[in-house]
C-alpha positions as CSV (number, residue, x, y, z in Angstrom):
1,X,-8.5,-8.7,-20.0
2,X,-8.0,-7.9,-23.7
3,X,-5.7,-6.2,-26.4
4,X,-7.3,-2.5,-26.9
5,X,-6.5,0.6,-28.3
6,X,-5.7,3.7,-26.8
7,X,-7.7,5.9,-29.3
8,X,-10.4,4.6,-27.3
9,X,-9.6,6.7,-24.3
10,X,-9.5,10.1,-23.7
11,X,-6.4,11.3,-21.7
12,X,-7.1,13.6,-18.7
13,X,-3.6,14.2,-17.0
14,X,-0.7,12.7,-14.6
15,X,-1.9,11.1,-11.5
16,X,1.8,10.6,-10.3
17,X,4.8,8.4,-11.0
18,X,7.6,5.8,-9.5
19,X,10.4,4.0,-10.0
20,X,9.3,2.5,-12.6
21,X,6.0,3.5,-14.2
22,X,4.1,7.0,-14.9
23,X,0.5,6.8,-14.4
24,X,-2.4,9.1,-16.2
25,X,-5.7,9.1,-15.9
26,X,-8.1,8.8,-18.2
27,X,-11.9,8.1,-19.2
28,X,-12.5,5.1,-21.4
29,X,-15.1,6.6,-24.1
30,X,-17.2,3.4,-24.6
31,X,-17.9,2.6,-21.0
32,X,-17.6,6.2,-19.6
33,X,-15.5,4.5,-16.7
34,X,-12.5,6.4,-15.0
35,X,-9.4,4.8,-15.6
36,X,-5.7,5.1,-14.9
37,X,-3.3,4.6,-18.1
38,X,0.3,3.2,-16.8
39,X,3.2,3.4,-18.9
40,X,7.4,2.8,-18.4
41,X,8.8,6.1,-17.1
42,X,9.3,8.4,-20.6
43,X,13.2,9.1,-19.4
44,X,13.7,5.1,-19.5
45,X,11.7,4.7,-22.2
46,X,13.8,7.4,-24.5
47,X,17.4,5.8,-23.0
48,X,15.7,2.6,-23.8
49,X,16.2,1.3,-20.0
50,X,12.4,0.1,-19.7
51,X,12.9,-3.5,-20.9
52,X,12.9,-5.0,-17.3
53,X,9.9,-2.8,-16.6
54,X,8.5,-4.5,-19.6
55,X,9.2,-7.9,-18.7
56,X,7.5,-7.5,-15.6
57,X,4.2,-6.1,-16.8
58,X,4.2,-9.0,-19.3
59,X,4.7,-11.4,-15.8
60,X,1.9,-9.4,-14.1
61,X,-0.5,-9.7,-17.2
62,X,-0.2,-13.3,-17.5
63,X,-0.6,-14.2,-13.9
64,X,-3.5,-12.4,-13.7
65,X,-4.9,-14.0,-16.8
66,X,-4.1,-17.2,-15.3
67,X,-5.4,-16.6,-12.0
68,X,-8.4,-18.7,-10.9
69,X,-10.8,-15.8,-9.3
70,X,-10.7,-12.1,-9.4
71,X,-8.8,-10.3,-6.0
72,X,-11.3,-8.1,-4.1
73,X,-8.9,-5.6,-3.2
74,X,-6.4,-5.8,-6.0
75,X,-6.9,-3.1,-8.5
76,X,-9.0,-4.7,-11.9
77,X,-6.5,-4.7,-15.2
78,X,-8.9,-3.9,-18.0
79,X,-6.5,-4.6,-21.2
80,X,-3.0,-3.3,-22.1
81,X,-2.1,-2.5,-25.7
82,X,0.9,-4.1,-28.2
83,X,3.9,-3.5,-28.1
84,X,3.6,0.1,-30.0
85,X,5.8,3.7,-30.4
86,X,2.5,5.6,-28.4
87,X,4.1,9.2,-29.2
88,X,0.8,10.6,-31.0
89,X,-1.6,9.5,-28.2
90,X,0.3,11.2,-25.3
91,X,1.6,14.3,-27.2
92,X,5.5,13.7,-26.7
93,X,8.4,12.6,-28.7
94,X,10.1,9.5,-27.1
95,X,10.5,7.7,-30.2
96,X,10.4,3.9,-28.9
97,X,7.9,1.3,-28.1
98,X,6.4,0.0,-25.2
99,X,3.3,-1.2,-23.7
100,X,0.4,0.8,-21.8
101,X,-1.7,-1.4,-19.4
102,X,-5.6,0.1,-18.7
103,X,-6.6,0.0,-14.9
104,X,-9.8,0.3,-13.5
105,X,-8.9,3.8,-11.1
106,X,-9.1,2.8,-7.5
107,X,-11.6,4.7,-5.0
108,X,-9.8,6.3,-2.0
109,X,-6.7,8.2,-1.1
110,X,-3.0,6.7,-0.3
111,X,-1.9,5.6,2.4
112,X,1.0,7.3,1.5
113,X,1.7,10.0,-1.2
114,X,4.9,8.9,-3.7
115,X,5.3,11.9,-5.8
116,X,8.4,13.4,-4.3
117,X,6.7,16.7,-5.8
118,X,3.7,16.6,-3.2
119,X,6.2,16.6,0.0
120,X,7.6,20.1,-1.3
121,X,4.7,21.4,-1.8
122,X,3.8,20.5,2.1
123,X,1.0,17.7,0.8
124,X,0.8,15.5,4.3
125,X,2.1,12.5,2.7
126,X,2.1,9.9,5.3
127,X,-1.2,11.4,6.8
128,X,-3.6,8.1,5.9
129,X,-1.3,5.6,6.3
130,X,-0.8,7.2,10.4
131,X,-4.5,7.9,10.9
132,X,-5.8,4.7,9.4
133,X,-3.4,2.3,9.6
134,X,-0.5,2.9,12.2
135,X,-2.8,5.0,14.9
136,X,-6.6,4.1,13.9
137,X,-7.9,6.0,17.3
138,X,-11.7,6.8,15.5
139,X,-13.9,4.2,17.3
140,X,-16.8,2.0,16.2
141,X,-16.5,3.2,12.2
142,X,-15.6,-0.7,11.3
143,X,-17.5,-3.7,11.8
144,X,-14.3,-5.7,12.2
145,X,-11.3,-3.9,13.7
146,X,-7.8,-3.4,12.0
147,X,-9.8,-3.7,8.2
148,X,-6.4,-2.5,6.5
149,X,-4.2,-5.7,8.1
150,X,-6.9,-8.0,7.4
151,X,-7.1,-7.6,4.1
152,X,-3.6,-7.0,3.0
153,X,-3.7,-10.7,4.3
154,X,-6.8,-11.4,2.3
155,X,-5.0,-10.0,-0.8
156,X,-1.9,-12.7,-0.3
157,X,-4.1,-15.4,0.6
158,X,-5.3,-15.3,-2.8
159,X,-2.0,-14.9,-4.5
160,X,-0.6,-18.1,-1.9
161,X,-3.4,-20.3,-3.7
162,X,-2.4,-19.4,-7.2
163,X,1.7,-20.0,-6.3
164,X,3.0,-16.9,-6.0
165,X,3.9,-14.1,-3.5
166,X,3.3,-10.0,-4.2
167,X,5.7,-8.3,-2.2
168,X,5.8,-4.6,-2.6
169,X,3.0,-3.9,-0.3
170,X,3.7,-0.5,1.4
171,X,1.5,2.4,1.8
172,X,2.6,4.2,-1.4
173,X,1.1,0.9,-3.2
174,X,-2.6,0.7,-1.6
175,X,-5.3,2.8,-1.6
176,X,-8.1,3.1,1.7
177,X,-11.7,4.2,1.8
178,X,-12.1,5.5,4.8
179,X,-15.6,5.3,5.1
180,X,-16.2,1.6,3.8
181,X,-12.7,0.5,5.3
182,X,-11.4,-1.4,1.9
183,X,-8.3,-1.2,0.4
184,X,-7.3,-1.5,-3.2
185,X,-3.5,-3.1,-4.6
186,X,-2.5,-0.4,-7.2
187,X,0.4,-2.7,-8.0
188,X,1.3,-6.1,-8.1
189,X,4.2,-6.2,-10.3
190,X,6.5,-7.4,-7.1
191,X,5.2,-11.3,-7.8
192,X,7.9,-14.3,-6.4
193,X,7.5,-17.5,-7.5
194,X,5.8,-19.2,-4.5
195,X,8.6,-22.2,-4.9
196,X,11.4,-20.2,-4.5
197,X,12.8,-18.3,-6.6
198,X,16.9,-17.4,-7.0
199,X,17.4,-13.6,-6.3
200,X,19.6,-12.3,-9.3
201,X,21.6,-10.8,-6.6
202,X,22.6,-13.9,-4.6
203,X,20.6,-13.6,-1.7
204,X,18.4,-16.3,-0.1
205,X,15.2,-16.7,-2.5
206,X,12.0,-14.8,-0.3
207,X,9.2,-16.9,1.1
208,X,6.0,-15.5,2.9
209,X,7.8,-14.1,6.2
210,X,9.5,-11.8,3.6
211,X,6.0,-10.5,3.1
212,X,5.0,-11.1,7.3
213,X,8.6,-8.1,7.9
214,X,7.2,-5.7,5.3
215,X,3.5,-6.1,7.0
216,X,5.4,-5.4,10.3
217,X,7.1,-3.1,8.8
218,X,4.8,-0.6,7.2
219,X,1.7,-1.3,9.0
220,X,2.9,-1.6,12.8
221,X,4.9,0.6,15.0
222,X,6.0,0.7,19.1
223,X,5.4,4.6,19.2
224,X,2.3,5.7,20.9
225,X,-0.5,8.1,18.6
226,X,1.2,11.6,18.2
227,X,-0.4,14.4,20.5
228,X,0.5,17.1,18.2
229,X,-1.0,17.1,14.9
230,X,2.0,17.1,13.2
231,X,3.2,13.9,14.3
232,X,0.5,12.2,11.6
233,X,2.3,14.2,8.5
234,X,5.2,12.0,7.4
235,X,4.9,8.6,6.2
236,X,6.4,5.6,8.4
237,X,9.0,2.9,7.8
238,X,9.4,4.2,4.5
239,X,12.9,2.9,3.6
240,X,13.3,-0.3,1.7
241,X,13.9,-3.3,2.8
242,X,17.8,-4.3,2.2
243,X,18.4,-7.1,4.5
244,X,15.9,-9.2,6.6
245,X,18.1,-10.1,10.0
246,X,18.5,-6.4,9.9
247,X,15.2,-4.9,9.6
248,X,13.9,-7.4,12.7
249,X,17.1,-6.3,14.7
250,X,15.8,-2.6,14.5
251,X,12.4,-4.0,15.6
252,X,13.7,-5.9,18.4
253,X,15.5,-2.9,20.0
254,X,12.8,-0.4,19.0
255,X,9.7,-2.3,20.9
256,X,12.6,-4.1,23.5
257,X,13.0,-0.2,24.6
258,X,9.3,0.9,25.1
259,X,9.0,2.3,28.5
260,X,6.2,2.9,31.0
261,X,5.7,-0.8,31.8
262,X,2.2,-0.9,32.2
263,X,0.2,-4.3,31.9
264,X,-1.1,-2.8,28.7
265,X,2.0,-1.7,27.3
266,X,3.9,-4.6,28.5
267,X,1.4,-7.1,26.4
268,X,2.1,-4.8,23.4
269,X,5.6,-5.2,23.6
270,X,5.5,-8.7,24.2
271,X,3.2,-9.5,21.8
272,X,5.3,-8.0,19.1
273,X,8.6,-9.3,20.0
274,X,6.8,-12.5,19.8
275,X,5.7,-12.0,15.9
276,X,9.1,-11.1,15.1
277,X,11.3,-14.0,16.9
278,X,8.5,-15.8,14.6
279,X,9.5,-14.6,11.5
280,X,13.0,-14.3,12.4
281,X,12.7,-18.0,12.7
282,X,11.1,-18.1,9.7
283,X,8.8,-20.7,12.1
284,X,4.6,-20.0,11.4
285,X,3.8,-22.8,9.0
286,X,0.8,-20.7,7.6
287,X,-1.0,-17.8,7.4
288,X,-3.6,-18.3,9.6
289,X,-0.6,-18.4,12.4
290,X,0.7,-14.8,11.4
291,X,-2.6,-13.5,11.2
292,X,-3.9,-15.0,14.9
293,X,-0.9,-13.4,16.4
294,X,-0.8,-10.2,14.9
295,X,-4.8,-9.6,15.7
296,X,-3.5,-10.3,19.4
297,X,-1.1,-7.6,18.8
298,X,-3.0,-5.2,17.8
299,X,-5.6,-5.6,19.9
300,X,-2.9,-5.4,22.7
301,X,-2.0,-1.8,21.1
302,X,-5.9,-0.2,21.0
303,X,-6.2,-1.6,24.5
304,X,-2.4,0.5,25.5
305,X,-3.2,3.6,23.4
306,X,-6.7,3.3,25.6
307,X,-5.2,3.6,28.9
308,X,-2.3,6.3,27.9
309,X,-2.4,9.5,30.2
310,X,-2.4,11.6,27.1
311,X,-5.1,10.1,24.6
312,X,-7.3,13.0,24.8
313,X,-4.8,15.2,23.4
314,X,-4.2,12.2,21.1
315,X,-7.0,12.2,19.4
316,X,-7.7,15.9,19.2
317,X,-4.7,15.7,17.0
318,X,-5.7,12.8,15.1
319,X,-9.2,14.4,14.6
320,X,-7.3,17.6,13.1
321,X,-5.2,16.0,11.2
322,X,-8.5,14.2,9.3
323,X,-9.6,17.8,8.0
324,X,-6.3,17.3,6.1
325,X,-8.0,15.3,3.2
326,X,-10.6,18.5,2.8
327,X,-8.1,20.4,1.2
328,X,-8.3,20.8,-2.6
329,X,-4.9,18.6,-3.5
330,X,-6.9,15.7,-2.4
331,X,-9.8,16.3,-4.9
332,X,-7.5,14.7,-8.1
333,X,-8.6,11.0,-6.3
334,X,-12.0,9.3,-6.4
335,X,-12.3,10.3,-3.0
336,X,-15.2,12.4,-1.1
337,X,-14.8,13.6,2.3
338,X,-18.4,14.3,3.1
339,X,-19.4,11.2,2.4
340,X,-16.0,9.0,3.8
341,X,-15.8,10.6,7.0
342,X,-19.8,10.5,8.0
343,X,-19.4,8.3,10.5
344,X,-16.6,9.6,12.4
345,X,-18.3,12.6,13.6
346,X,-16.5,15.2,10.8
347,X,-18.9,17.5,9.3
C-alpha cells in the first residue's frame, strides 16, 4: 500500500454511495487494472462534516498496513492519496481537502443493492442476498455448503488474530460470485478494538457475539424460500442494529412461532434458538463454537426447506428470480451471467 496520485487514474463514473463514502470507478493507467476510487460524501466534505469519516479511513489504512497476512475475501487497498483539495481531478467545486483511498474493484454483484436510487427505479435490491444467502435452494454448485457463512467467518478469524473486530458486515457491504461461491469485504472501516473498546455513546463496549447477532441477523431467517418470485426482491433484516437484548428478543419470538412442527422444522427451530440463548449469554468461548453450531443450523434448514409441501413452486421462483441479474443494470459490476450461473442449469 502506497501514497499515489490520482492523475494516474482515469475516472470512469459513480458506482454508488453511503453514509459515509461515494465510490467511482476507475482504471488505473499503469496497470490497466479496474478500480474503485472512494472518497467522503461531497455534501459532508463542502459542510466540512467528513473529519470522523477521515479519521476512520486513517484507522482502516493503518490496520491494514499492520496486519500480518493479506484477507482472502477482504477487498485489496492499493494506496490512498494525501490529504489534498481533489476538485480538478473529479470536475466539481467542493473547495476542501480530504483523502481518496484506491481499491482493487471486487468481482460479483451485492448481496444487497445500497443506492436508495436503484429501489425506485424497481432494481431487485435484496435479490442476491435471498437467493444466495438466506434461501440457497440451487443444489450441488458448491463444493462445501453455506460458502457465504463460512467465509464471513473466515474474514473475522483473520481480523480476531490481528486484535480487532470488523463489524459492519451486512449484505450491502459484501460482494458474491455466484459461480465460484466467494465473497469479497468492500468495507472494513467498522474495526473494534478486540480489548474492548468504550462506545462514545455509553453502551457496553462490543465483543465477538456483537458480530455472531449481525451474522444471525443478516444471513439467517425462520421463513421458509418464497413461492412467488417476488418474495426474493427486497433485502432482509436490513435495519440496524440499536440494541443487542432487543434484536435476540425479536429472534426468539420470530423462530419460537414457526409452525408446522415437523421433525425437520422442529430441529431448525431448535437449533437456532440454541445459537441465540448462546449469544444472548454472551457464552461460546470461540469461534470455532459459533461456527459448529451454526453449520448444524443450517444444515437443519436445507434438510426443512427439503421436505416442505411447496418446494417445487419454491424453486421455480427462485430459478426466476436468477434471470434477474441478466438485466442490463447489472452490467456496471464485474459480473457475467453466462459464465456465473453455468452450473446451475441457466442458459
Amino acid at each position: 500500500m502506497e501514497q499515489i496520485e490520482l492523475k494516474r487514474f482515469e475516472e470512469t463514473g459513480k458506482l454508488g454511495s453511503g453514509a459515509d463514502y461515494e465510490v467511482r470507478s476507475a482504471i488505473d493507467l499503469e496497470t490497466g487494472l479496474q478500480v474503485v476510487l472512494k472518497r467522503p460524501m461531497p455534501q459532508m466534505i463542502t459542510r466540512q462534516m467528513h473529519w470522523s469519516t477521515e479519521a476512520r479511513t486513517d484507522r482502516v489504512l493503518q490496520v491494514r498496513q499492520n496486519m500480518s497476512k493479506r484477507v482472502p475475501g477482504l477487498v485489496p487497498v492499493l494506496g490512498y492519496t494525501e490529504m489534498a483539495n481533489h476538485d480538478d481531478f473529479f470536475g466539481d467545486a467542493l473547495g476542501q481537502e480530504y483523502r481518496v483511498t484506491v481499491e482493487e474493484r471486487a468481482s460479483g454483484i451485492p448481496l444487497y443493492v445500497g443506492d436508495p436510487r436503484a429501489k425506485i427505479t424497481g432494481v431487485p435490491v435484496g435479490a442476491a442476498q435471498n437467493l444466495f444467502a438466506l434461501f440457497p435452494l440451487a443444489e450441488g454448485v458448491y463444493e462445501e455448503a453455506h460458502p457465504i457463512h463460512r467465509q464471513l467467518l473466515d474474514v473475522q478469524e483473520i481480523f480476531l488474530e490481528s486484535g480487532y473486530i470488523l463489524f459492519d458486515l451486512g449484505p450491502q457491504n459484501i460482494f458474491f460470485q455466484p459461480g465460484s461461491g466467494k465473497i469479497t469485504v468492500i468495507d472494513c472501516a467498522a474495526l473494534v478494538d478486540q480489548n474492548g473498546e468504550q462506545d462514545p455513546r455509553g453502551r457496553p463496549p462490543k465483543d465477538i457475539h456483537d458480530f455472531y447477532l449481525e451474522v444471525l441477523k443478516y444471513y439467517s431467517t425462520p421463513s421458509t424460500p418464497p413461492t412467488e418470485v417476488g418474495g426474493y426482491r427486497d433485502g432482509y433484516g436490513l435495519r440496524p442494529v440499536i440494541n443487542f437484548q432487543q434484536e435476540l428478543d425479536e429472534m426468539t419470538r420470530n423462530y419460537g412461532s414457526i409452525g408446522d412442527l415437523e421433525s425437520s422444522s422442529e430441529a431448525c427451530r431448535d437449533s437456532a434458538l440454541n445459537l441465540i440463548d448462546n449469544v444472548r449469554q454472551r457464552a461460546y468461548a470461540n469461534m470455532d463454537a459459533f461456527r459448529r453450531d451454526l453449520m448444524a443450523h443450517l444444515d437443519a434448514v436445507v434438510k426443512r426447506n427439503a421436505e416442505l409441501r411447496d418446494i417445487e413452486e419454491s424453486r421455480q421462483a427462485w430459478n426466476e428470480a436468477l434471470g434477474w441479474f441478466r438485466d442490463d443494470y447489472w452490467r456496471r459490476f464485474m459480473f457475467n451471467p453466462d459464465t456465473e450461473f453455468a452450473g446451475f442449469g441457466q442458459k
